[in-house]
Every structure is written in structure tokens, then in C-alpha cells.
TITORNU-177219 format. One record per residue (C-alpha): x, y, z. Coordinates in nm, 3 decimals. Layout:
// TITORNU-177219
X: X Y: Y Z: Z
...
END
This chain:
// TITORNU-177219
X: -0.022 Y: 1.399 Z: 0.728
X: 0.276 Y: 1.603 Z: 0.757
X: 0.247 Y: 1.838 Z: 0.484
X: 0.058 Y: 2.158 Z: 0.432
X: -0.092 Y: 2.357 Z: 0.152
X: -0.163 Y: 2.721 Z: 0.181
X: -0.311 Y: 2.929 Z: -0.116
X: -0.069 Y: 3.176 Z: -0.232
X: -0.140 Y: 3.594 Z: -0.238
X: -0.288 Y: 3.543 Z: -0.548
X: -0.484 Y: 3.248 Z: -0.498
X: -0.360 Y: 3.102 Z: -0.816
X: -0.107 Y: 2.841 Z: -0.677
X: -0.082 Y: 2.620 Z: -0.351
X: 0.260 Y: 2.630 Z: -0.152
X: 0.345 Y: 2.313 Z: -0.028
X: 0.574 Y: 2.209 Z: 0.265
X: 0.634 Y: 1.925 Z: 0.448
X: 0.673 Y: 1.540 Z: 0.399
X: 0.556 Y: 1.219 Z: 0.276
X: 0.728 Y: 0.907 Z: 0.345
X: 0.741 Y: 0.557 Z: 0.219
X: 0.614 Y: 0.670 Z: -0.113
X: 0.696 Y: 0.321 Z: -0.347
X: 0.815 Y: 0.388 Z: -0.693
X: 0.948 Y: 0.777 Z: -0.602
X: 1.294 Y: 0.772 Z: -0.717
X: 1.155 Y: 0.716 Z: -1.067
X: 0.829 Y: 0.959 Z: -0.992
X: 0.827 Y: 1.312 Z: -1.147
X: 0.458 Y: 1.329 Z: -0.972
X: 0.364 Y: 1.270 Z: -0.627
X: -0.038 Y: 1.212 Z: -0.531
X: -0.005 Y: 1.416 Z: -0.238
X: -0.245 Y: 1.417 Z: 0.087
X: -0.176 Y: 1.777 Z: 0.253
X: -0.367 Y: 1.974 Z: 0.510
X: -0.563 Y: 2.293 Z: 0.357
X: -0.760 Y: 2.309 Z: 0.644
X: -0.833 Y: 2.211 Z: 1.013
X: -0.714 Y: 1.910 Z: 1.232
X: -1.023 Y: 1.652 Z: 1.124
X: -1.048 Y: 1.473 Z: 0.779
X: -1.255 Y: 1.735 Z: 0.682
X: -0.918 Y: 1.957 Z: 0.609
X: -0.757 Y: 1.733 Z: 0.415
X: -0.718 Y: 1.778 Z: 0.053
X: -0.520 Y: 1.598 Z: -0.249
X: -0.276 Y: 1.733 Z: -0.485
X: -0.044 Y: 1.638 Z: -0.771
X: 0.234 Y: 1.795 Z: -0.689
X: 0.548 Y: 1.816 Z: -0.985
X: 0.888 Y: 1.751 Z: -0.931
X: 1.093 Y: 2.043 Z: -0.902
X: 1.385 Y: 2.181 Z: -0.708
X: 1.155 Y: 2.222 Z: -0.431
X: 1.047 Y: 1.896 Z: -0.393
X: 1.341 Y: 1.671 Z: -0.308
X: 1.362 Y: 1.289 Z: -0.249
X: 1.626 Y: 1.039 Z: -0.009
X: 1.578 Y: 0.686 Z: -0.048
X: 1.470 Y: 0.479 Z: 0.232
X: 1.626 Y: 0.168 Z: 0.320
X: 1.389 Y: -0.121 Z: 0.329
X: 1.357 Y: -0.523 Z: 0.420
X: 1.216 Y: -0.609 Z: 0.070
X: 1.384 Y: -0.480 Z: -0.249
X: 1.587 Y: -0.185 Z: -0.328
X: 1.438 Y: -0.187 Z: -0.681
X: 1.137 Y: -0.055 Z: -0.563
X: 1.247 Y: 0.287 Z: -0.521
X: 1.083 Y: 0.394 Z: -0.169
X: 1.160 Y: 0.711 Z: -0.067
X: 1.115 Y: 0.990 Z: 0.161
X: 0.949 Y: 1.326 Z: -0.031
X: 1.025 Y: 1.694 Z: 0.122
X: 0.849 Y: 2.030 Z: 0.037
X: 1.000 Y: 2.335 Z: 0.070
X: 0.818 Y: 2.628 Z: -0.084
X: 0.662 Y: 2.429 Z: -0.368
X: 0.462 Y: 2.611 Z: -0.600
X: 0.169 Y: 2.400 Z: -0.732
X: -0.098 Y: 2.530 Z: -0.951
X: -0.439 Y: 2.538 Z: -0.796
X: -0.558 Y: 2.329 Z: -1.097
X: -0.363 Y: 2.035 Z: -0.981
X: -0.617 Y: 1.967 Z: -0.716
X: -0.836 Y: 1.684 Z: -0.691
X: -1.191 Y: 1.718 Z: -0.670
X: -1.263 Y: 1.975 Z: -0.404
X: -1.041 Y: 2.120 Z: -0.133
X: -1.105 Y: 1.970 Z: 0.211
X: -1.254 Y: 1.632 Z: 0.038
X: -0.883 Y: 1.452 Z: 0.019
X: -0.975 Y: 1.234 Z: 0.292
X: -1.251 Y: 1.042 Z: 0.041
X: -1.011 Y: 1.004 Z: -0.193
X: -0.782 Y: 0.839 Z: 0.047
X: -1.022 Y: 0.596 Z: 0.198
X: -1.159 Y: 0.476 Z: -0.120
X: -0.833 Y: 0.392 Z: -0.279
X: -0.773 Y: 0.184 Z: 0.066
X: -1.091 Y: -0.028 Z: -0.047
X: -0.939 Y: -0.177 Z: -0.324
X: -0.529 Y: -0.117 Z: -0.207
X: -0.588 Y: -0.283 Z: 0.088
X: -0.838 Y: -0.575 Z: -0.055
X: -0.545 Y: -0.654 Z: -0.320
X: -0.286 Y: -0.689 Z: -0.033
X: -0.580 Y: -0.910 Z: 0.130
X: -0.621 Y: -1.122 Z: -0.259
X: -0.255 Y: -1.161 Z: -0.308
X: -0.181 Y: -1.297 Z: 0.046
X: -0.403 Y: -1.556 Z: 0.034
X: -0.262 Y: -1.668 Z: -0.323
X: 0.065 Y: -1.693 Z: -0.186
X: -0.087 Y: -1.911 Z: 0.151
X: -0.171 Y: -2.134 Z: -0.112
X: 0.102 Y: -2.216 Z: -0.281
X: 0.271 Y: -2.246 Z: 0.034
X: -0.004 Y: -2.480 Z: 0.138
X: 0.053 Y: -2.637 Z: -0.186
X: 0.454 Y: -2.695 Z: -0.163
X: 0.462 Y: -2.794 Z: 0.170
X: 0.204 Y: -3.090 Z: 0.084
X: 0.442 Y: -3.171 Z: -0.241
X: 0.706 Y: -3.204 Z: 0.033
X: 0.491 Y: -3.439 Z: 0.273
X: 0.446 Y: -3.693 Z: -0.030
X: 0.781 Y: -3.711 Z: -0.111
X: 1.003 Y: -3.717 Z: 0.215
X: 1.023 Y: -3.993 Z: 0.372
X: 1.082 Y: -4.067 Z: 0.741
X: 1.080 Y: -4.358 Z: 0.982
X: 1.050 Y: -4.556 Z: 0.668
X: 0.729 Y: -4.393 Z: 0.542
X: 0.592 Y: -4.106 Z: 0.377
X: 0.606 Y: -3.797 Z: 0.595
X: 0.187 Y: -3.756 Z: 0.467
X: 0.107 Y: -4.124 Z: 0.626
X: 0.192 Y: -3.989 Z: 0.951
X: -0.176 Y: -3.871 Z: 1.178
X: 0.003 Y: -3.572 Z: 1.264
X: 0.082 Y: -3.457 Z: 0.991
X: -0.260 Y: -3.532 Z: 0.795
X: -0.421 Y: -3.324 Z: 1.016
X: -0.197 Y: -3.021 Z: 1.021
X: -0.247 Y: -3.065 Z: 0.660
X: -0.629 Y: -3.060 Z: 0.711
X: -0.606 Y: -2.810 Z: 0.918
X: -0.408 Y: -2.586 Z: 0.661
X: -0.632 Y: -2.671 Z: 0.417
X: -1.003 Y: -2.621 Z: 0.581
X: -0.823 Y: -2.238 Z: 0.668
X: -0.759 Y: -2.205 Z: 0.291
X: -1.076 Y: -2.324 Z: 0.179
X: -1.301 Y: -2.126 Z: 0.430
X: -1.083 Y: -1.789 Z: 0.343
X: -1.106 Y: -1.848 Z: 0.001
X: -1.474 Y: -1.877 Z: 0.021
X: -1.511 Y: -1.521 Z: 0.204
X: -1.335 Y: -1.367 Z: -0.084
X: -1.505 Y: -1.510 Z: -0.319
X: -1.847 Y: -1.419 Z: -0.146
X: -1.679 Y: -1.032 Z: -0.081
X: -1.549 Y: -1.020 Z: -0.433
X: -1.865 Y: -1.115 Z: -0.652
END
């Protein structure tokens, strides 16, 4: 976490400063869900803040491998004024918020995976019925059945463990 949040003189507003980086979606954001430090070095000083776009917060885009489209930037705070109402929950209790959006974040990433290991699963069996080699169907060859099998038992016993996680 490499930005900070200090109360100002009144105690009415947070200044922010620092960065965020590899925020998805922020070239089109005029909010950013910000983890900042309010406190000491341990989770316990963390807190969470929506912080407005303003002239103080600027953005750069970040190249990436996938698409451009998705707007991924890098976020800098210099001197931004953020009303102490724009916190979440309680100072110093950001870090909760941040693990239990993982939960689901990261389970998603785990769901979505998986769907696309079978479809590829699913193509490259298409493919094995229909190409032929050595005069036969690439799927009559042992070899090839059982890295099939193989592919297909992983699926299957994967599938059940989200299944058994999920419900």
C-alpha cells in the first residue's frame, strides 16, 4: 500500500498521497476504492476510502498483455482532499474489507478458469474425432485416449471441488 491518509487540521477531511496501480476500468473511473495507510505498519492501519477524481488525483495508462479496452491505469495523489465521510466502515479496519472482497474476487478468477479448461478440453476432443492421421482418427490412437482421459478425470475431479466449495 503506497498511499497515505492523514486527517487534516480540522479533522474534517483526509489528505491523500501516494499511488495505486493496476486499477482496471480507471481511465473511465471518476471514483477510486482506495486502500491507504491511516495508521501503523500492520493491517491493523489500514483503512478504505472513496476517493473523487479531481485535479489532485491524476491517472497514466498502463500498458498491458491483454486488452487496451480495459482501461488499467496507474492512480497518483497529491494533496487530495477527501471528506472524512467517504470512509468505509471504521478507520484502521480497511484490511477486512480487502480480504473479504478477495473471497469472492479471487474464487471467480478460480470459477471462470475452470470454464474456460473446459471448453478447451472440449475443442481439443472435437479436433481428435475429426483429424485424421496414419489413416485413422487421431481419438483411436492409445495415446491419445488417455491424454484425453487424463484431461478429463482433472476436469471432472476440479469441477467436483467447486461444486462441493460453492454449495
Amino acid at each position: 500500500i503506497r498511499a497515505t491518509a492523514v486527517k487534516d487540521a480540522a479533522g474534517e477531511n483526509y489528505v491523500v498521497n501516494g499511488t495505486k496501480k493496476w486499477i482496471t476500468s480507471g481511465a473511465y473511473s471518476d471514483w477510486f476504492v482506495t486502500a491507504v495507510r491511516t495508521g501503523g505498519k500492520a493491517h491493523g492501519g489500514i483503512s478504505m476510502l472513496l476517493v473523487p477524481k479531481s485535479d489532485q488525483v491524476t491517472t497514466s495508462a498502463i500498458k498491458t498483455k491483454y486488452s487496451s479496452a480495459a482501461g488499467t491505469v496507474f492512480v497518483m495523489y497529491e494533496d487530495a482532499i477527501v471528506p472524512k465521510s467517504y470512509l468505509f466502515g471504521e478507520e484502521g479496519k480497511g484490511f477486512q474489507i480487502i480480504m473479504s472482497n478477495f473471497n469472492h474476487e479471487r474464487w471467480m478468477i478460480c470459477v471462470t478458469n475452470m470454464a474456460r479448461a473446459r471448453k478447451c478440453t472440449e475443442e481439443v476432443f472435437k479436433w481428435a474425432m475429426q483429424r485424421k492421421i496414419f489413416g485413422s482418427k487421431l481419438v483411436e490412437q492409445p495415446v491419445i485416449r488417455e491424454k484425453l482421459a487424463q484431461m478429463f478425470s482433472a476436469l471432472e475431479t476440479v469441477t467436483a471441488l467447486q461444486y462441493e466449495v460453492t454449495y
